[in-house]
GUNUVO-720049 format. One record per residue (C-alpha): x, y, z. Coordinates in steps of 0.1 Angstrom, whole numbers, padded with zeros to 4 digits. Example, Ala and Ser with C-alpha at 12.3 -4.5 7.8 and 13.67 -1.06 7.14 Angstrom:
% GUNUVO-720049
ATOM/u/v/w
ATOM/0123/-0045/0078
ATOM/0137/-0011/0071
//
This chain:
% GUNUVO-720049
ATOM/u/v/w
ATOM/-0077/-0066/0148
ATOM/-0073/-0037/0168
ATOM/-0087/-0028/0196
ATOM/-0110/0006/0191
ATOM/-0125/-0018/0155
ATOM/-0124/-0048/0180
ATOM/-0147/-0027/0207
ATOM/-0170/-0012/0180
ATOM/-0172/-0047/0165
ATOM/-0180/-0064/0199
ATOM/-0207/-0035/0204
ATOM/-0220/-0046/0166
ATOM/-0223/-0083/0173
ATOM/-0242/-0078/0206
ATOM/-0268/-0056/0194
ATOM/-0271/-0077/0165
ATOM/-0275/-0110/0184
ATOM/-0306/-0091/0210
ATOM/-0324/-0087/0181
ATOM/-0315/-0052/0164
ATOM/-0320/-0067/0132
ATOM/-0344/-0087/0125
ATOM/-0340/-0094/0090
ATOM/-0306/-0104/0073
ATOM/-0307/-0093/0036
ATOM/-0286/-0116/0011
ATOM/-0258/-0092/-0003
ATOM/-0244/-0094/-0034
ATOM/-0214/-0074/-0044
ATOM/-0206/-0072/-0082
ATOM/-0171/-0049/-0088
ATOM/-0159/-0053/-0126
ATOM/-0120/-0042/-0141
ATOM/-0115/-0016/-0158
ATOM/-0152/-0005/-0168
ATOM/-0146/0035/-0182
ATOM/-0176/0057/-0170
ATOM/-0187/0054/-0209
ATOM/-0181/0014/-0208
ATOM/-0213/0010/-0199
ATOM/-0249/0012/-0215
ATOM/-0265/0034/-0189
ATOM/-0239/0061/-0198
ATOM/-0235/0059/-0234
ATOM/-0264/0044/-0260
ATOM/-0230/0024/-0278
ATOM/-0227/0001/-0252
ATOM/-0248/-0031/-0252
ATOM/-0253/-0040/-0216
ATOM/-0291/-0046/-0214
ATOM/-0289/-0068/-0178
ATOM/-0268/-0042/-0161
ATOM/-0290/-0013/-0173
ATOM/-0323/-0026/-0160
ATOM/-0304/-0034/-0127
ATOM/-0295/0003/-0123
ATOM/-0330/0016/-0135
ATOM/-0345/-0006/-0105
ATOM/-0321/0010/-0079
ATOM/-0301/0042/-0069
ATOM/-0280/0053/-0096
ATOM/-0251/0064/-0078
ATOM/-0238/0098/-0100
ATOM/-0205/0107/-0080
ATOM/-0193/0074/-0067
ATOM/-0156/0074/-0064
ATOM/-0128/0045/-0061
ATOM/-0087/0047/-0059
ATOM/-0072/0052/-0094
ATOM/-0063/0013/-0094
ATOM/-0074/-0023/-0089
ATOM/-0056/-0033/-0055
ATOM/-0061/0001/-0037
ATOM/-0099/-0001/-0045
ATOM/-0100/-0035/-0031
ATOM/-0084/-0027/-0001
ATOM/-0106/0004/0003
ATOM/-0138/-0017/-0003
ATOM/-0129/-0045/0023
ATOM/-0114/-0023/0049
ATOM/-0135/0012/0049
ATOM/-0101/0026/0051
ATOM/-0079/0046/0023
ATOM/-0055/0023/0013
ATOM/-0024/0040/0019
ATOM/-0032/0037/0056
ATOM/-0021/0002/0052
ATOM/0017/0019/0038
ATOM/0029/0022/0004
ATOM/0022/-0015/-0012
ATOM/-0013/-0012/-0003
ATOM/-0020/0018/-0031
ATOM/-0009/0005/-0062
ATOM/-0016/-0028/-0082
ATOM/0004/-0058/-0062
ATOM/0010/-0091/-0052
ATOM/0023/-0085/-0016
ATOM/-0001/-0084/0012
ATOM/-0021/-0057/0009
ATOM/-0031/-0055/0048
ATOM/-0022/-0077/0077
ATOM/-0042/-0106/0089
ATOM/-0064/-0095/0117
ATOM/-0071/-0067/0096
ATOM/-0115/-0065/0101
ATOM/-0133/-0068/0062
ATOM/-0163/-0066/0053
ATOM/-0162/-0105/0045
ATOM/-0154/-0107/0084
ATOM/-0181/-0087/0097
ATOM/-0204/-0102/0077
ATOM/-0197/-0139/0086
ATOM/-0195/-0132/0124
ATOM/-0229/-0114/0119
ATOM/-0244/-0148/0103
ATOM/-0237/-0147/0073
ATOM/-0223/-0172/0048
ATOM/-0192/-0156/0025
ATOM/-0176/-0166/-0011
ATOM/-0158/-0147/-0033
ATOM/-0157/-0158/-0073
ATOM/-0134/-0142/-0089
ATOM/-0100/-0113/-0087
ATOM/-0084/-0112/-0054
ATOM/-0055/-0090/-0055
ATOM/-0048/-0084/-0020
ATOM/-0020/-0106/-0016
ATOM/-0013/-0132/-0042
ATOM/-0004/-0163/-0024
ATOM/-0025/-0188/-0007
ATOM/-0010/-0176/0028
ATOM/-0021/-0143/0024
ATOM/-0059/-0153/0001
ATOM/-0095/-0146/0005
ATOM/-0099/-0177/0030
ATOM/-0078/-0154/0056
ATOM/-0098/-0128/0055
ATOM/-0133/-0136/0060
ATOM/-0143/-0158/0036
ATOM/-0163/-0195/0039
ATOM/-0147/-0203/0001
ATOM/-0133/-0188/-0025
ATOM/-0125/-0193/-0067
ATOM/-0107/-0174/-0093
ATOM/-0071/-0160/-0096
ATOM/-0051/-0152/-0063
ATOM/-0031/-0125/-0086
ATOM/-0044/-0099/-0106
ATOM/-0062/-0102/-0141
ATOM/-0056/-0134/-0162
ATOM/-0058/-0143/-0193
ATOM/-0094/-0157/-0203
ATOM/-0088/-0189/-0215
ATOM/-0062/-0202/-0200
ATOM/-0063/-0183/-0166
ATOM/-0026/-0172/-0163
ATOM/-0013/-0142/-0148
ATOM/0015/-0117/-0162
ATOM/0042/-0138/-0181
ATOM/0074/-0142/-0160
ATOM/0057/-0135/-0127
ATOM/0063/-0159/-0098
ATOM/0023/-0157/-0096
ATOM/0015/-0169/-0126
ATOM/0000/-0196/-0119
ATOM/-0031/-0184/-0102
ATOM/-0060/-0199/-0102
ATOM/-0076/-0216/-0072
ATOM/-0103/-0229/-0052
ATOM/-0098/-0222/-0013
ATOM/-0064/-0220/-0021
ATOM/-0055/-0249/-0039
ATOM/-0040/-0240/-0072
ATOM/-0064/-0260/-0102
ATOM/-0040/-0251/-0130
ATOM/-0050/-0267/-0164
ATOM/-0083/-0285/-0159
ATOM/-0104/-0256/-0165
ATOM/-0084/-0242/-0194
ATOM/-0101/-0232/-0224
ATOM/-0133/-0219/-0206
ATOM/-0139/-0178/-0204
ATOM/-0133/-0165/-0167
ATOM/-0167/-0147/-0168
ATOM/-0186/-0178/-0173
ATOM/-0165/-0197/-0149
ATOM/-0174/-0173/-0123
ATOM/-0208/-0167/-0130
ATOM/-0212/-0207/-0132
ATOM/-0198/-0212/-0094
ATOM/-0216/-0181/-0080
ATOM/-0248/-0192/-0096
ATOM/-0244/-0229/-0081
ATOM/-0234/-0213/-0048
ATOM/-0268/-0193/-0053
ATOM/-0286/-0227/-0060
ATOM/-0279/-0238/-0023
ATOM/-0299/-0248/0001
ATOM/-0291/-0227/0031
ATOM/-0306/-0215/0065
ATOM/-0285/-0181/0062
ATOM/-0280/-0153/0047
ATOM/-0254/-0150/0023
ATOM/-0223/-0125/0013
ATOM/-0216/-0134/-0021
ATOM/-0185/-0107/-0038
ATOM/-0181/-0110/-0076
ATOM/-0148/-0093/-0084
ATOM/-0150/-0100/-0121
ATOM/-0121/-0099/-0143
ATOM/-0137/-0086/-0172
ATOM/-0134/-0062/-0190
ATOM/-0097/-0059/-0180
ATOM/-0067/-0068/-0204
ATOM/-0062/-0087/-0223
ATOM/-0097/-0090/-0247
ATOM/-0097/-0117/-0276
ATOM/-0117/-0146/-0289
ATOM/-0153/-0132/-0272
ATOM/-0179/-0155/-0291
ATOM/-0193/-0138/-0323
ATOM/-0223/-0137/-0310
ATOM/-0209/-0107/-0290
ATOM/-0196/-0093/-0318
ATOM/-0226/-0094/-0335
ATOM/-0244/-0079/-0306
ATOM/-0215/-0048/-0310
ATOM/-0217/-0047/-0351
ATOM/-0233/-0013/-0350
ATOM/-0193/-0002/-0337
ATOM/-0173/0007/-0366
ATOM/-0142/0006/-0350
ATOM/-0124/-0031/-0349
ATOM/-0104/-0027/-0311
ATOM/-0136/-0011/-0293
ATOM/-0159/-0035/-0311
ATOM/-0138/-0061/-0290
ATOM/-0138/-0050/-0263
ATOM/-0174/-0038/-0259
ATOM/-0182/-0074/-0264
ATOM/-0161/-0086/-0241
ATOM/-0186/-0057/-0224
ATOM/-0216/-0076/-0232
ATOM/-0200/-0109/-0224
ATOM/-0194/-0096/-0189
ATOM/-0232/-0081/-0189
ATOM/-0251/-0120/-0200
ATOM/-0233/-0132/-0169
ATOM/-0248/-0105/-0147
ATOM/-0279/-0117/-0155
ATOM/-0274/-0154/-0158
ATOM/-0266/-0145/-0118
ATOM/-0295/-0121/-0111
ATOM/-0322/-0148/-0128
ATOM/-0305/-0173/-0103
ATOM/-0314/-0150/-0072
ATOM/-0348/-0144/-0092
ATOM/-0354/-0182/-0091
ATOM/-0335/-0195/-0057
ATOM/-0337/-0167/-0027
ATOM/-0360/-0137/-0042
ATOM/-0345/-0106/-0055
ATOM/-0365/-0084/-0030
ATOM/-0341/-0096/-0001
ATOM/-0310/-0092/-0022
ATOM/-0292/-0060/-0023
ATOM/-0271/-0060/-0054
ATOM/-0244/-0034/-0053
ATOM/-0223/-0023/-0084
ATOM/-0191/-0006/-0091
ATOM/-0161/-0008/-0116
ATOM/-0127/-0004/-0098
ATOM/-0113/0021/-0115
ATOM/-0116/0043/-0150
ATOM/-0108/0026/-0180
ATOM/-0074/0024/-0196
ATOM/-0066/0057/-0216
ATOM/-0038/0046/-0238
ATOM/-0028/0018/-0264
ATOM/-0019/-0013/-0253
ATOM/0012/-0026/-0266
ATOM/0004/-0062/-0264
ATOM/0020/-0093/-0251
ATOM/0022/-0088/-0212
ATOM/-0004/-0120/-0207
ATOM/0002/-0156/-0224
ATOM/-0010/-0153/-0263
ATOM/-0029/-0144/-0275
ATOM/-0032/-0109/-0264
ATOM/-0033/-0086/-0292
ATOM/-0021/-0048/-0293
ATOM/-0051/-0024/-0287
ATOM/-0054/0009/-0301
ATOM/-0060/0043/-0282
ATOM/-0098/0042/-0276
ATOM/-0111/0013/-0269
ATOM/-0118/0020/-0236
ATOM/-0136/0052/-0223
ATOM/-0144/0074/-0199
ATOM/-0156/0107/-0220
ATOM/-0162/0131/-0210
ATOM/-0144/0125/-0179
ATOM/-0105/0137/-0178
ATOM/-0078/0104/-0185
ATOM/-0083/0076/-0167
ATOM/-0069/0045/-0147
ATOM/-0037/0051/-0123
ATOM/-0043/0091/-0127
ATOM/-0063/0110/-0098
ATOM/-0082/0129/-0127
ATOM/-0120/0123/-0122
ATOM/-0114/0097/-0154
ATOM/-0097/0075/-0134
ATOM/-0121/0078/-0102
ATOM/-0155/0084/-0106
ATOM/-0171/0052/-0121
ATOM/-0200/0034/-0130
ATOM/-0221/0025/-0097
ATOM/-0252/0018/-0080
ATOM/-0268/0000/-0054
ATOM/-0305/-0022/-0063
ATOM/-0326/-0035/-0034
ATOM/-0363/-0039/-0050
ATOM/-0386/-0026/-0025
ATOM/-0361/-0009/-0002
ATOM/-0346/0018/-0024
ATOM/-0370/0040/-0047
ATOM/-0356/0041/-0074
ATOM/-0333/0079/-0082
ATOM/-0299/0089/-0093
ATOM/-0281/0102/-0060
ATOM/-0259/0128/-0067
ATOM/-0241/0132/-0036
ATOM/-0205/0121/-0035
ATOM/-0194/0085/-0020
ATOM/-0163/0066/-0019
ATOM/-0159/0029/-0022
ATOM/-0149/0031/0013
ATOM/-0184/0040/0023
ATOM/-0196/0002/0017
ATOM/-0186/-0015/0047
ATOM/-0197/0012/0071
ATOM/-0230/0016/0055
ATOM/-0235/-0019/0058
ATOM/-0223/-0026/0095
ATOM/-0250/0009/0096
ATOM/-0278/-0008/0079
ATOM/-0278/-0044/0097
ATOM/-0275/-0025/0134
ATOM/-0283/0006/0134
ATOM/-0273/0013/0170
ATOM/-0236/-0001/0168
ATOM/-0210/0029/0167
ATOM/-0190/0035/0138
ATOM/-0151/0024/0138
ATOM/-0125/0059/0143
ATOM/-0109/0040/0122
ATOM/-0129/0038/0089
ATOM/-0123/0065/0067
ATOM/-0157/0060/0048
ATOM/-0190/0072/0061
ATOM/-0225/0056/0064
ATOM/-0240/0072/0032
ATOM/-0272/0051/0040
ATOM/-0293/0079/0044
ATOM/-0283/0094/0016
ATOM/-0294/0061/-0007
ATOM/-0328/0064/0009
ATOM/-0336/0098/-0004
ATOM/-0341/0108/0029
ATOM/-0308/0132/0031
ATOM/-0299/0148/-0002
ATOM/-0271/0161/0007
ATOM/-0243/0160/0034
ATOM/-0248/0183/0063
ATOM/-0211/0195/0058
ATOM/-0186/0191/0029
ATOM/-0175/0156/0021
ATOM/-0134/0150/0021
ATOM/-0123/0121/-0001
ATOM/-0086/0113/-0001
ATOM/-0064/0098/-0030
ATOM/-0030/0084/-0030
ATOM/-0016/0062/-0059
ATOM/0013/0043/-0063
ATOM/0032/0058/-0031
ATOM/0024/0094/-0042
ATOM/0028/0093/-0078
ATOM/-0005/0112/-0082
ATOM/-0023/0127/-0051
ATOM/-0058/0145/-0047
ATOM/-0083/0154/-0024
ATOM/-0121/0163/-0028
ATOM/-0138/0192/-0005
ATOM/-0173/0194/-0016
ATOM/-0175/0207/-0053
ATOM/-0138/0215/-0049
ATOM/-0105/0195/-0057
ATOM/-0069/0197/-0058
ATOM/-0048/0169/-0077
ATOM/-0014/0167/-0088
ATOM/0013/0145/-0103
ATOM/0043/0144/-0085
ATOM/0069/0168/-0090
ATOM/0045/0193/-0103
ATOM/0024/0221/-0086
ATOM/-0011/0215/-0075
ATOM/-0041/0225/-0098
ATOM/-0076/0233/-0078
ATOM/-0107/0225/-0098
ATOM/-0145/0238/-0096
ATOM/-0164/0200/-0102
ATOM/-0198/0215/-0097
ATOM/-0187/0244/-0128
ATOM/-0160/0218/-0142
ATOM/-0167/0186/-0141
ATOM/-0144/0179/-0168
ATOM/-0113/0192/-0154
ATOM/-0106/0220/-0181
ATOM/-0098/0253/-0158
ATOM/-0079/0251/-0133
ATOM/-0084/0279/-0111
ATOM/-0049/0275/-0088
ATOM/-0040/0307/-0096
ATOM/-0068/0329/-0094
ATOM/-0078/0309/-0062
ATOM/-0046/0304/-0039
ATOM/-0064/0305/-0006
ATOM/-0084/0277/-0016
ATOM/-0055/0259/-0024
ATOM/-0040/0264/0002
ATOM/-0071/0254/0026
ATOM/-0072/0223/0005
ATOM/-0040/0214/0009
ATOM/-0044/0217/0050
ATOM/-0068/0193/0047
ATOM/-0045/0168/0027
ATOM/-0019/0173/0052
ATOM/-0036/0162/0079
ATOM/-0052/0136/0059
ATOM/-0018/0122/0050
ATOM/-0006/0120/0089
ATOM/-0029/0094/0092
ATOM/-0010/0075/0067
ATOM/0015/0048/0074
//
């Protein structure tokens, strides 16, 4: 850890232990794969996702909430409050190697040293052996996959890879005994026993979901038959796989209902990334995994999708749900996914400093109602896949590019869809934007 987090931390725990907070809500942290901005029934009146709806309806819809163009870089954003390509190169793209170094302070960290208990069921991602899991890094236990998604039934990673064999509980691979058993209702079954607990404290519980990611066959028929009304055969799949993932959500949320009381659970909710925008080929996981046509993901009317920095592959599905505490509204304002752990650290001591070194911002008052908008123009910064595709947010303006072309300058509040780009007419703007990426990127390892 280093030593200006390691001073605001210190800061943190003391005002925390004197009393600062007196109540410790439970938090539970629900981040799905692949889930397009119009995967999801709150969005779009084709999807079938009844549990996740309500959820949203009780809380703060969150209407700009943005995330890194990729699984891993997300993660790392989410744990750390940082952008991942602080962390160097291998941190912004989906990978097995250590994402960030031990010592590194998570939101699983804080969290336990401020009380609480910790478990993660589900995707890691963050560095895909044992060595380098969940347990590291915060965590009382952990189950799922070290490595990235699996394969539902049988709970291998990509074919060939020296991670392939993946799934674990505190580290210990479990291969075989479980196989033949969906990963959503393997996770949702450990996370609601770990709900059924008798404990003294509060509880951390992250549910990195591997649904509705690559690759989707064999969902139940009842989930087909809860998608009939789709006329196309690819989509119909993987909506169900859709409303799979959505029965678990609230097998979960009935557990908190009937063990510690929703009204002292927050329930965040974000996808980690746009959905996939081309057809899948086929064959990258253990069989079956079927080829999948253009389409059956989507983001419309967002532009593209996963690993571009178009708002497709960005600005997700999101909110945050804490009955009694947040009136329910859609929040408009722009967020990042590396908002979370500052806004929490923010929320459970209110006097403790916030880290130079987090890039996110506590957005609490902005959930509340009580702000509506940011008293000067939010920056968000995007790198993926060691600068394949840059942008950066100023407000209602953005500049993005793909590298080895020019940069294009969009109006979000005019063009939310990314159709004009006004580079040309608008160079100063570019070129103001681009001032601010260059210094952004001299933070960068």
């Amino acid at each position: 850890m280093n030593r200006s987090i390691a001073a605001v931390f210190l800061t943190l725990l003391i005002s925390f232990a004197s009393g600062a907070a007196e109540t410790k809500p439970n938090i539970i942290l629900i981040v799905t794969d692949d889930q397009g901005w119009a995967d999801i029934g709150y969005h779009n009146d084709e999807v079938r996702t009844p549990n996740i709806d309500k959820l949203c309806k009780m809380g703060v819809q969150l209407d700009a909430h943005y995330v890194q163009p990729q699984c891993t870089p997300t993660r790392v954003a989410l744990m750390t409050g940082r952008y991942p390509s602080r962390f160097g190169p291998q941190a912004t793209f989906a990978n097995n190697k250590p994402a960030f170094p031990k010592g590194t302070l998570t939101m699983a960290q804080m969290l336990k040293d401020l009380g609480y208990d910790t478990a993660l069921m589900g995707k890691w991602h963050l560095g895909s052996s044992a060595k380098h899991g969940p347990n590291h890094f915060g965590f009382d236990y952990s189950y799922g996959s070290l490595a990235g998604a699996v394969g539902n039934y049988n709970h291998v990673y990509r074919i060939g890879s020296p991670y392939e064999i993946t799934w674990h509980r505190n580290g210990q691979i479990i291969d075989g005994y479980e196989n033949g058993t969906h990963t959503t209702d393997l996770i949702a079954a450990d996370a609601i026993r770990f709900l059924e607990k008798q404990r003294e404290k509060p509880f951390f519980l992250y549910l990195p979901f591997h649904a509705v990611h690559l690759p989707i066959y064999e969902e139940d028929e009842k989930w087909h038959e809860m998608n009939a009304h789709v006329e196309d055969g690819d989509r119909r799949a993987f909506l169900a796989a859709a409303s799979h993932l959505d029965d678990a959500i609230g097998q979960i949320i009935n557990a908190v209902e009937n063990s510690v009381a929703l009204e002292n659970t927050i329930v965040i909710f974000t996808s980690d990334n746009g959905g996939v925008h081309w057809a899948h080929p086929g064959n990258a996981y253990p069989a079956p995994d079927p080829a999948m046509k253009k389409g059956f993901s989507s983001n419309a009317p967002l532009r593209a999708g996963k690993i571009t920095a178009y708002e497709g592959g960005m600005r997700v599905p999101a909110f945050i749900t804490w009955v009694g505490k947040l009136e329910p509204h859609k929040m408009t304002a722009r967020m990042h996914v590396s908002d979370w752990l500052p806004t929490l650290a923010g929320l459970l001591n209110p006097q403790s400093a916030q880290s130079p070194d987090w890039d996110g911002q506590n957005v609490w008052p902005l959930l509340t109602g009580k702000q509506k908008k940011y008293e000067k123009p939010r920056t968000i910064y995007t790198t993926w896949n060691n600068r394949t595709w840059e942008a950066l947010h100023h407000g209602d303006m953005k500049i993005v590019r793909q590298k080895g072309k020019p940069w294009q300058l969009y109006d979000l509040a005019k063009d939310p869809i990314e159709k004009n780009n006004l580079a040309k007419q608008m160079p100063g703007k570019v070129a103001e934007l681009v001032t601010l990426y260059k210094a952004e990127k001299t933070k960068d390892e």
